[in-house]
TORBARO-66876 format. One line per 2 residues: number of its first residue (from 1); their letters; for each residue x negated, y, z of N, C-alpha, C. Coordinates in Angstrom, 2 decimals. Each point is the difference from the previous one (the first is absolute). Layout:
# TORBARO-66876
NUM> a> X Y Z X Y Z X Y Z; ...
END
This chain:
# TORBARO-66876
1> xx> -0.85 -1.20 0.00 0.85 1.20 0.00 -0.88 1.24 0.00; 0.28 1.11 -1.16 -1.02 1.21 0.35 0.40 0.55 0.95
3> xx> -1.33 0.80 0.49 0.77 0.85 1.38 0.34 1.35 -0.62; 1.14 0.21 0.85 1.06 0.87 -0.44 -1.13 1.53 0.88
5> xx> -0.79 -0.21 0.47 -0.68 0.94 0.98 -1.08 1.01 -0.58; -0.44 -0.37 -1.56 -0.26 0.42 -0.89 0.41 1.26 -0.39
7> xx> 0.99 -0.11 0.08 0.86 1.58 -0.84 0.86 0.29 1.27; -0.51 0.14 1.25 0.04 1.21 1.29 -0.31 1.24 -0.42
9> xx> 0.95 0.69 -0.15 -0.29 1.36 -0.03 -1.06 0.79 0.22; -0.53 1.05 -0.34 -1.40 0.47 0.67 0.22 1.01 1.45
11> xx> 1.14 0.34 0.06 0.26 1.07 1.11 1.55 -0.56 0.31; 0.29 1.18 0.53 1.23 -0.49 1.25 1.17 0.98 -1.01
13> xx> 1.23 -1.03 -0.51 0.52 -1.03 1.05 -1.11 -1.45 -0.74; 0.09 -0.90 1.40 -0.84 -1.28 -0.51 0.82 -0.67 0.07
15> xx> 0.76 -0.47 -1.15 0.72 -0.70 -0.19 -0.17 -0.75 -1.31; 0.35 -1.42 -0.12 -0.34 -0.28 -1.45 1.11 0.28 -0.92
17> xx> -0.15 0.07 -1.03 1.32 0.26 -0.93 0.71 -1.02 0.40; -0.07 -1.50 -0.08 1.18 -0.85 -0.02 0.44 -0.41 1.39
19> xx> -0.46 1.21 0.65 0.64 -0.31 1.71 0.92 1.17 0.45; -0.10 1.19 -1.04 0.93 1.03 0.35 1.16 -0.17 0.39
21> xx> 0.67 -0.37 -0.85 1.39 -0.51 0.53 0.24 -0.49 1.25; -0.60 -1.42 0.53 -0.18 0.02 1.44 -0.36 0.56 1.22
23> xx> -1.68 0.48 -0.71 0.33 1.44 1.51 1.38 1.26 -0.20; 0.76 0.50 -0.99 0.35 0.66 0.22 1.29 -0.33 0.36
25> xx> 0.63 -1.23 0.04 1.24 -0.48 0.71 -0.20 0.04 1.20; -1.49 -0.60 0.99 -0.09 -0.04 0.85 -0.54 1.37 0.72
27> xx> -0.49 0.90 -0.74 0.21 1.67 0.91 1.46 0.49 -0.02; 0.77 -0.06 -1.15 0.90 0.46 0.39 0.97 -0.62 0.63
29> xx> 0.22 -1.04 0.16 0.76 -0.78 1.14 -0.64 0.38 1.66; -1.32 0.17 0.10 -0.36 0.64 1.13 0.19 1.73 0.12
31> xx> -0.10 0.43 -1.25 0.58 1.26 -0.18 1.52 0.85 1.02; 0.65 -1.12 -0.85 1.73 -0.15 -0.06 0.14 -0.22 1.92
33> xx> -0.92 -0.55 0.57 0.27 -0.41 1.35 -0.51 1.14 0.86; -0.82 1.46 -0.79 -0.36 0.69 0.92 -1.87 -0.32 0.49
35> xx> -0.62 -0.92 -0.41 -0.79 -0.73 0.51 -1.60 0.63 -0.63; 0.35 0.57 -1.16 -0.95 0.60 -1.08 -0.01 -1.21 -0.68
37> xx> -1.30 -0.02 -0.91 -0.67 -0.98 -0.94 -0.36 -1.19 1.01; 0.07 -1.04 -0.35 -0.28 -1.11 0.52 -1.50 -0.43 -0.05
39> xx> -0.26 0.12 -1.50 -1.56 -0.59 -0.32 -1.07 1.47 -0.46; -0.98 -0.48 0.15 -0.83 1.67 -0.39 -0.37 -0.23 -1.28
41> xx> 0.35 0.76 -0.60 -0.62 -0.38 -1.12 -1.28 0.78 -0.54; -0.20 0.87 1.02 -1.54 0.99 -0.16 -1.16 -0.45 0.67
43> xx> -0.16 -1.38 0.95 -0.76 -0.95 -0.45 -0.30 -0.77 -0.96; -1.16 -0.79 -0.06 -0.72 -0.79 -1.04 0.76 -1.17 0.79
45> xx> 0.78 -0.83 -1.15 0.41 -1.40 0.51 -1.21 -1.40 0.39; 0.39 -0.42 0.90 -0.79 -0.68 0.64 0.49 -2.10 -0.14
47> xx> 0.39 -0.25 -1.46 0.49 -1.41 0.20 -0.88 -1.56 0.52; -1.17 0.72 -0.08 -1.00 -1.18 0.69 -1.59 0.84 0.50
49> xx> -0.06 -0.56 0.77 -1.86 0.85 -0.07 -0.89 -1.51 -0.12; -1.11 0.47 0.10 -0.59 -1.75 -0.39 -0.12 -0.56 -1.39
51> xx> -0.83 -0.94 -0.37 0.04 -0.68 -1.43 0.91 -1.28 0.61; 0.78 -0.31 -0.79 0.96 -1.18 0.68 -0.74 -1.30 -0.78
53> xx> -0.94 0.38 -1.33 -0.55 -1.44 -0.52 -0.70 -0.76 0.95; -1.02 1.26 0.41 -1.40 -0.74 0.92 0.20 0.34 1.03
55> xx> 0.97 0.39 0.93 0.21 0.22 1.13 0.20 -1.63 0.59; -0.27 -0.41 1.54 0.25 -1.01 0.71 1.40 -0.17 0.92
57> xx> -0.09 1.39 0.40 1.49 0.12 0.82 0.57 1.07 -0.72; 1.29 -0.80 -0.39 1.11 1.01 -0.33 1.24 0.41 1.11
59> xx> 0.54 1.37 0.39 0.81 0.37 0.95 0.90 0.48 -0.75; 1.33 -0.49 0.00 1.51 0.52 -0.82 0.74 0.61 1.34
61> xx> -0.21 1.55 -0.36 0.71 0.66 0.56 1.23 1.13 -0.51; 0.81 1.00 -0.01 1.18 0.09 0.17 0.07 1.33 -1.31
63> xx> -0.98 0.92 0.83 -0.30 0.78 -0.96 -0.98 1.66 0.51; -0.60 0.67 -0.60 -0.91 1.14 0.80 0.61 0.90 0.32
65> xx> -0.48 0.51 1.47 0.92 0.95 0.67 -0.31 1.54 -0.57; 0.48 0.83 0.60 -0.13 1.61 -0.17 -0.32 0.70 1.15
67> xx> -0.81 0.22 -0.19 -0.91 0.73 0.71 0.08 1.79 -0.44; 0.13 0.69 1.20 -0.07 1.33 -0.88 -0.76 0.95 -0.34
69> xx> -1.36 -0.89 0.02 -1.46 0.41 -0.32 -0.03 -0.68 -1.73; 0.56 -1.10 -0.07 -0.57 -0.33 -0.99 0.28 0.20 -1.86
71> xx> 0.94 1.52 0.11 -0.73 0.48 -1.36 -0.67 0.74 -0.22; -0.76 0.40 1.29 -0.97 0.99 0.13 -1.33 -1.06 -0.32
73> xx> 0.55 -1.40 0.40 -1.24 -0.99 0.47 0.05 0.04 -1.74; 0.80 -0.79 -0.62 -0.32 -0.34 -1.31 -0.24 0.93 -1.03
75> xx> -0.18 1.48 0.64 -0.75 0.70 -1.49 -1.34 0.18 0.46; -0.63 -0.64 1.13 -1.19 -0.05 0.17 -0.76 -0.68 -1.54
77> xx> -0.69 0.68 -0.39 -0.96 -1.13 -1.13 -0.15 -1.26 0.00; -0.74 -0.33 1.21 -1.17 -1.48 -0.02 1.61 -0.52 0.82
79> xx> 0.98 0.07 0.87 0.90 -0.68 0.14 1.07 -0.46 -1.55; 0.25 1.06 -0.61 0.75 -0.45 -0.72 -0.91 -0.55 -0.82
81> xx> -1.05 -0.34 -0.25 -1.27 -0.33 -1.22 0.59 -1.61 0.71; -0.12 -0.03 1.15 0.21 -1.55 0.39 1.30 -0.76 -0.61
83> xx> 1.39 1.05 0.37 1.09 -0.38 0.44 0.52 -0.75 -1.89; -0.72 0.95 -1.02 0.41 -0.21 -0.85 -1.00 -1.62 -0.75
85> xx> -1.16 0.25 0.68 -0.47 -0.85 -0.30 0.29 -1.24 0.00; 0.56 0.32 0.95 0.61 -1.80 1.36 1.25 0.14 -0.94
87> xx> 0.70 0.87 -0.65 1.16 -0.23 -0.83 0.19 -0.75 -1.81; -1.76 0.38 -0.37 0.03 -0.39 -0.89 -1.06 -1.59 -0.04
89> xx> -0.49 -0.35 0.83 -0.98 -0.97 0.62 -0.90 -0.17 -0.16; -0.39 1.00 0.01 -1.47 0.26 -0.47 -0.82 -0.04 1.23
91> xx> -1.25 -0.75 -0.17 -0.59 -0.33 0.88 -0.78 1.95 0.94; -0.21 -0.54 1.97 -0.50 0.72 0.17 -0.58 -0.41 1.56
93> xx> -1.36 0.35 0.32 -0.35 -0.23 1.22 0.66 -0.68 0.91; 1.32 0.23 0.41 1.27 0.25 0.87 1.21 -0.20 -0.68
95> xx> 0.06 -1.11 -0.56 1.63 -0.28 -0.73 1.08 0.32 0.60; -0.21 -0.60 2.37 1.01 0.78 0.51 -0.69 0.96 0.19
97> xx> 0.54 0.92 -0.55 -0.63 1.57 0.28 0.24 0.60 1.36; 1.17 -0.77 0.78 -0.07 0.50 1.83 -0.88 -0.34 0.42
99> xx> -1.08 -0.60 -0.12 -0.90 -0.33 0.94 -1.19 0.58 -0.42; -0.01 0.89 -1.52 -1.32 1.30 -0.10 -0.15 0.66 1.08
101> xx> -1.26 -0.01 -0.14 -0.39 0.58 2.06 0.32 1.98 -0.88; -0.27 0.00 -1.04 0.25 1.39 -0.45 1.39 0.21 -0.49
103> xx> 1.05 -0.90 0.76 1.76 0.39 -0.66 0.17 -0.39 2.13; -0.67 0.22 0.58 0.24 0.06 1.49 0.83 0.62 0.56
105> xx> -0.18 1.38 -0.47 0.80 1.14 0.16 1.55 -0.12 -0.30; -0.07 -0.77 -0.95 1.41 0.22 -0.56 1.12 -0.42 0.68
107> xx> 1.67 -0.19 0.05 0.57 -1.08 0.39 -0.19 -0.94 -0.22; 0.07 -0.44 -0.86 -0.15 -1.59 -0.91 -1.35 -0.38 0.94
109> xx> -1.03 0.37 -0.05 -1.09 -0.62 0.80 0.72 -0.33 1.62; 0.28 1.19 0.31 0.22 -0.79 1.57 1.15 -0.10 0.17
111> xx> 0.65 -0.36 -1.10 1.32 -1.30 0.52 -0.34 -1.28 0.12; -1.10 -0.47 -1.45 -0.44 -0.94 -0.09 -1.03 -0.99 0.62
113> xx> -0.77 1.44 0.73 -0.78 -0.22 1.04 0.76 -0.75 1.14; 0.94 0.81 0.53 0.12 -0.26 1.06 0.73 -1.22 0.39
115> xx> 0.68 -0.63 -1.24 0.98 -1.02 0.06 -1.17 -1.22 -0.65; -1.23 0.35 -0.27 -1.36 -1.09 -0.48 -0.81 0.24 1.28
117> xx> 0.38 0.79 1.35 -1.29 -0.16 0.62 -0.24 -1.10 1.12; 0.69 -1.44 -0.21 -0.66 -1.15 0.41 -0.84 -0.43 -0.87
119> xx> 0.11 0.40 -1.17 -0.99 -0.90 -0.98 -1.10 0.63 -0.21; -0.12 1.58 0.35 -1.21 0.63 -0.50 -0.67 -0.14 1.15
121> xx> 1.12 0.21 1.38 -1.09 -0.10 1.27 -0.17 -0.93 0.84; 0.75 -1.04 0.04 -0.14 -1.09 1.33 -0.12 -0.91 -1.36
123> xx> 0.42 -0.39 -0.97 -0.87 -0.85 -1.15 -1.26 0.49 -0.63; -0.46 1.20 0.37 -1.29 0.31 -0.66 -0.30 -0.18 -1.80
125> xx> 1.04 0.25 -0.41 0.25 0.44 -0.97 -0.40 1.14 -0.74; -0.40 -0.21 -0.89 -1.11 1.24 -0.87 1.13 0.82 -0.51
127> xx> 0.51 1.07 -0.16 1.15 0.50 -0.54 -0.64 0.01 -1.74; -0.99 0.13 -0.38 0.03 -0.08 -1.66 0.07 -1.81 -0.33
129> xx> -0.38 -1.04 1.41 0.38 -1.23 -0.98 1.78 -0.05 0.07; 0.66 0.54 0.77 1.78 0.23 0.46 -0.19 0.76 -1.39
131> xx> -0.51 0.82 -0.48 0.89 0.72 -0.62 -0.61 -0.39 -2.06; -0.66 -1.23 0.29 -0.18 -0.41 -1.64 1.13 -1.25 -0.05
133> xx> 0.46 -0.50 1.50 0.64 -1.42 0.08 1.18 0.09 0.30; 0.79 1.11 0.28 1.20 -0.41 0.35 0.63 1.56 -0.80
135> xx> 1.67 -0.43 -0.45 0.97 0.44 -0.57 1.18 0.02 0.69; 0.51 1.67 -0.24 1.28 -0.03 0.47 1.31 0.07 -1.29
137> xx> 0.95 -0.93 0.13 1.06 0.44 -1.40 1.10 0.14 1.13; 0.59 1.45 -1.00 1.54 0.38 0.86 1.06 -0.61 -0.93
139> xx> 0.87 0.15 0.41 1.27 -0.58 -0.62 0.64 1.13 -0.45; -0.51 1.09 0.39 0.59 1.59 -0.50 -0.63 0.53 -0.30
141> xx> -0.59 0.73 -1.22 -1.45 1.11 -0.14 -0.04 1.21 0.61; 1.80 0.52 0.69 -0.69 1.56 -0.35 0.25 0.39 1.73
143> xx> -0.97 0.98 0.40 0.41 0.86 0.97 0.96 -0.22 0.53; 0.32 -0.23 1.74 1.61 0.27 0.07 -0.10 0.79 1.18
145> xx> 0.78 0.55 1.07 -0.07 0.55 0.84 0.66 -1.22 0.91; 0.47 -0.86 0.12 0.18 -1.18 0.84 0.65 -1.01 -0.69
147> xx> -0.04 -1.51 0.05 0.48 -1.25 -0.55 1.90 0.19 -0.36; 0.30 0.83 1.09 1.14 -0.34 -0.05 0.93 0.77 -1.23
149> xx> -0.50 0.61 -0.94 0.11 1.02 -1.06 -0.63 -0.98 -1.01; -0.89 -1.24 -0.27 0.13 -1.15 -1.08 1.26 -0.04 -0.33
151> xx> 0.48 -0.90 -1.24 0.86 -0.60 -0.36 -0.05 -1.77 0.94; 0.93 -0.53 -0.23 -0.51 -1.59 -0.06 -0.13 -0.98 -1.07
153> xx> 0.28 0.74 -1.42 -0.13 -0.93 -0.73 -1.02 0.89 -0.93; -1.13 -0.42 -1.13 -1.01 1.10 -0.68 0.93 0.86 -1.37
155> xx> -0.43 0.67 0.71 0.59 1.59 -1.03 -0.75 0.16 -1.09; -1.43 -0.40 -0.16 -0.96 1.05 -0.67 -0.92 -1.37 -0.72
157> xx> 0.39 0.15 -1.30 -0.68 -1.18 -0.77 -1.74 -0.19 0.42; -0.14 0.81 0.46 -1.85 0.12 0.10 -0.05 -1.23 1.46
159> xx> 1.23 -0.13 0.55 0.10 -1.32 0.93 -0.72 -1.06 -0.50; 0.83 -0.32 -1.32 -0.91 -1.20 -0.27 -1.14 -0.42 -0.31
161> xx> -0.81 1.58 -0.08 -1.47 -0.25 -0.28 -0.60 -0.82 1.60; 0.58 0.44 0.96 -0.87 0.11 1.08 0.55 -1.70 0.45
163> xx> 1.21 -0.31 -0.20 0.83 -1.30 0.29 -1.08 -1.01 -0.61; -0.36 0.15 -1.59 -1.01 -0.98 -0.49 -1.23 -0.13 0.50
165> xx> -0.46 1.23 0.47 -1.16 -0.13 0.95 -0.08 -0.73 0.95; 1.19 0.03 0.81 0.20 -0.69 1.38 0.18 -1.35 -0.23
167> xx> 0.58 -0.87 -1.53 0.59 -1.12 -0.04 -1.71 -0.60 -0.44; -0.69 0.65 -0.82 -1.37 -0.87 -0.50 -0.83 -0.03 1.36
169> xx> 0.58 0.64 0.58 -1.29 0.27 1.81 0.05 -1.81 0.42; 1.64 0.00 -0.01 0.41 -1.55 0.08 -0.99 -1.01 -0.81
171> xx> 0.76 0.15 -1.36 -1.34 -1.04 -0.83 -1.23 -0.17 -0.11; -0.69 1.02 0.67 -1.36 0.30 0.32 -0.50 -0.70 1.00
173> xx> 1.29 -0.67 1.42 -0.64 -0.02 1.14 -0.47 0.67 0.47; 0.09 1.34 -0.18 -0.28 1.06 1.55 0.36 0.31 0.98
175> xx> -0.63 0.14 1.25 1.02 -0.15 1.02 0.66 0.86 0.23; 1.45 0.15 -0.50 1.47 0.77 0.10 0.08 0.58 1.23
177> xx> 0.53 0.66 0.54 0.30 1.01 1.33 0.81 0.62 -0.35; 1.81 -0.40 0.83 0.74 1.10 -0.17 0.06 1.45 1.05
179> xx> 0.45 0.92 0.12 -1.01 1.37 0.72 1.97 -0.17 0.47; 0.54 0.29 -0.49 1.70 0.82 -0.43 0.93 -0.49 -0.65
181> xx> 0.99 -0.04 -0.12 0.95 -0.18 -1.31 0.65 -1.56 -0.16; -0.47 -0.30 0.61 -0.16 -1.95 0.13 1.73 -0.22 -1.29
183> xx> 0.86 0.49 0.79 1.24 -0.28 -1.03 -0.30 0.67 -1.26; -0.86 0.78 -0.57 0.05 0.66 -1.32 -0.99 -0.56 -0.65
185> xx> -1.20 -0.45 0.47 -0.48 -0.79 -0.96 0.50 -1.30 -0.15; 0.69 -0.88 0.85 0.55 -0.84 0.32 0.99 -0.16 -1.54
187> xx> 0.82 0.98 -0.14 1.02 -0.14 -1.17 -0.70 0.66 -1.36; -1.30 0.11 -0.04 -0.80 -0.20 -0.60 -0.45 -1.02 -0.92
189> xx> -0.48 -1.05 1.07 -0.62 -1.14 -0.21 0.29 -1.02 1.15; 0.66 -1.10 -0.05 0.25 -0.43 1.01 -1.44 -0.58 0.81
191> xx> -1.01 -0.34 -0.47 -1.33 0.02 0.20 -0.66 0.74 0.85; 0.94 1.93 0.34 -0.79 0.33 0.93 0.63 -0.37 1.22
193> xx> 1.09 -0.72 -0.21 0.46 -0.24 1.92 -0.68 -1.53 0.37; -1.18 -0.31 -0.67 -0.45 -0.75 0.76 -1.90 0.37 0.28
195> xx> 0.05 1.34 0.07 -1.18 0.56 0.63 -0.15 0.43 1.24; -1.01 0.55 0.34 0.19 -0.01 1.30 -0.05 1.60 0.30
197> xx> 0.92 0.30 0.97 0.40 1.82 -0.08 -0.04 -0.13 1.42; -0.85 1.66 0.40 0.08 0.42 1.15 0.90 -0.10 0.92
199> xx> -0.61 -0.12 1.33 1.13 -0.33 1.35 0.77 1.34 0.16; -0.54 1.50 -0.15 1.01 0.95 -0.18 -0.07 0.99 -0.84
201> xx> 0.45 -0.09 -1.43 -0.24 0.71 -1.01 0.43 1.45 0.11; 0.52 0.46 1.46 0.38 1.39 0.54 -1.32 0.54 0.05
203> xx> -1.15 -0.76 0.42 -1.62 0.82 0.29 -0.70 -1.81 -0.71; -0.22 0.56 -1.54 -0.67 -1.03 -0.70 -1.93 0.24 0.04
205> xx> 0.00 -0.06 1.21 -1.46 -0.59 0.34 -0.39 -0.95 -0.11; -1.34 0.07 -0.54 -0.61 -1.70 -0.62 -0.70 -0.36 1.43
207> xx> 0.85 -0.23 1.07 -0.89 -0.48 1.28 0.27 -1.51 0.56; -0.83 -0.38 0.96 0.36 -1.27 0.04 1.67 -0.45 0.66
209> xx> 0.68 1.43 0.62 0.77 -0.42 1.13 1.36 0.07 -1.50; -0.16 0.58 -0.99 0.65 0.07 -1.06 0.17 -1.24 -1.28
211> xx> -1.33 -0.44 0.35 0.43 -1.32 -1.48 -0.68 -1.28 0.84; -0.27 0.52 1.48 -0.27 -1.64 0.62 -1.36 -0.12 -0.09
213> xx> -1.03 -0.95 0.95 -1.27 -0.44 -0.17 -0.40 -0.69 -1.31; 1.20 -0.52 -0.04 -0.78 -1.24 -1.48 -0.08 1.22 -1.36
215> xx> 0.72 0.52 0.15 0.41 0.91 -1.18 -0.83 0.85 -0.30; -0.25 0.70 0.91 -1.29 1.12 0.21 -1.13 -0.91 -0.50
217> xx> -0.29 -1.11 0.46 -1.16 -0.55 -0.30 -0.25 0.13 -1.34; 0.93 -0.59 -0.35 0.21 -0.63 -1.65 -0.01 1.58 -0.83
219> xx> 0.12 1.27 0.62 0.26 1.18 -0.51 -1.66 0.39 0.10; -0.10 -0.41 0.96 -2.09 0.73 0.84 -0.72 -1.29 -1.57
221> xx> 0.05 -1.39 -0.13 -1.10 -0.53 -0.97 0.40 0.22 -1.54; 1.12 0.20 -0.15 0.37 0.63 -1.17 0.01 1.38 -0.51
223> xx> -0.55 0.77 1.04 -0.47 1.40 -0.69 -1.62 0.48 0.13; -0.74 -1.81 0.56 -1.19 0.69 0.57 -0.72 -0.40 -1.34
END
């Protein structure tokens, strides 16, 4: 399947052409409620970070939050130099680009930080080998200001780019990690309800008290 991530707009709105229609049912239905816009669309969409070919651990999570730093964050240069990079897959130091010790600053760094810091610090974990080996795919690409403003079923054809990603992670044998969403990828693929998903996807920390001793383990030799 080509990726539809190709012909992302160069500036804001970031939206792809064949997803308009869907974000704009879903702002103005949040519109209509008083609520504003639902999704941002003056962020850079975020549908996976990571190379999902050569990555070891894959994490299927829900979709990237909004932060209200971050379209200030993404007209930074060397951030968006990444964001687009990681969009078109082109190789770079830092495939997950949250764990560039120089994208620190940003949100995206210390969300990712902070919900990875059993693995960087009580696993002793190198954050550039975390961040050539492991992938995150959302089930939603764009910005939202909270989950509960998703749809439940996919609106936005550029879904299925990220859906095929998640289904070859399978045929690959990589080790799957659900983060969120458990029922949405679930009616997906019936394949992802037999992975193994965090104990509370309310605070999706990769820690041991979250996916269990054995799990973590199997998470600590598969990203070392």
């Amino acid at each position: 399947m080509r990726n539809p991530w190709l012909k992302l707009p160069s500036g804001p709105r970031y939206v792809l052409p064949c997803d308009c229609s869907g974000i704009a049912s879903l702002n103005q239905r949040d519109d209509a409620k008083g609520k504003g816009s639902a999704i941002n669309d003056q962020s850079i969409p975020e549908p996976f970070i990571g190379n999902p070919r050569s990555a070891t651990v894959i994490l299927l999570n829900l979709n990237p939050g909004d932060s209200p730093d971050d379209p200030n964050t993404h007209r930074d240069p060397q951030f968006r130099e990444a964001l687009l990079r990681n969009l078109h897959h082109e190789s770079q130091d830092y495939p997950f680009y949250a764990l560039n010790p120089a994208f620190a600053w940003t949100d995206c760094g210390r969300w990712w930080r902070a919900h990875l810091r059993e693995l960087l610090d009580e696993a002793r974990l190198e954050p550039v080998t975390v961040g050539r080996r492991l992938c995150v795919i959302e089930w939603f690409p764009y910005h939202s200001r909270n989950a509960r403003a998703l749809p439940r079923r996919p609106v936005c054809p550029s879904q299925d780019y990220s859906f095929e990603l998640a289904k070859q992670t399978l045929e690959d044998k990589q080790l799957v990690i659900g983060m969120r969403a458990r029922k949405r990828w679930t009616e997906i693929d019936e394949r992802f309800a037999s992975i193994p998903y965090l104990n509370n996807p309310q605070n999706p920390a990769i820690s041991i008290r979250n996916t269990g001793e054995s799990l973590f383990r199997k998470i600590v030799k598969a990203l070392t």
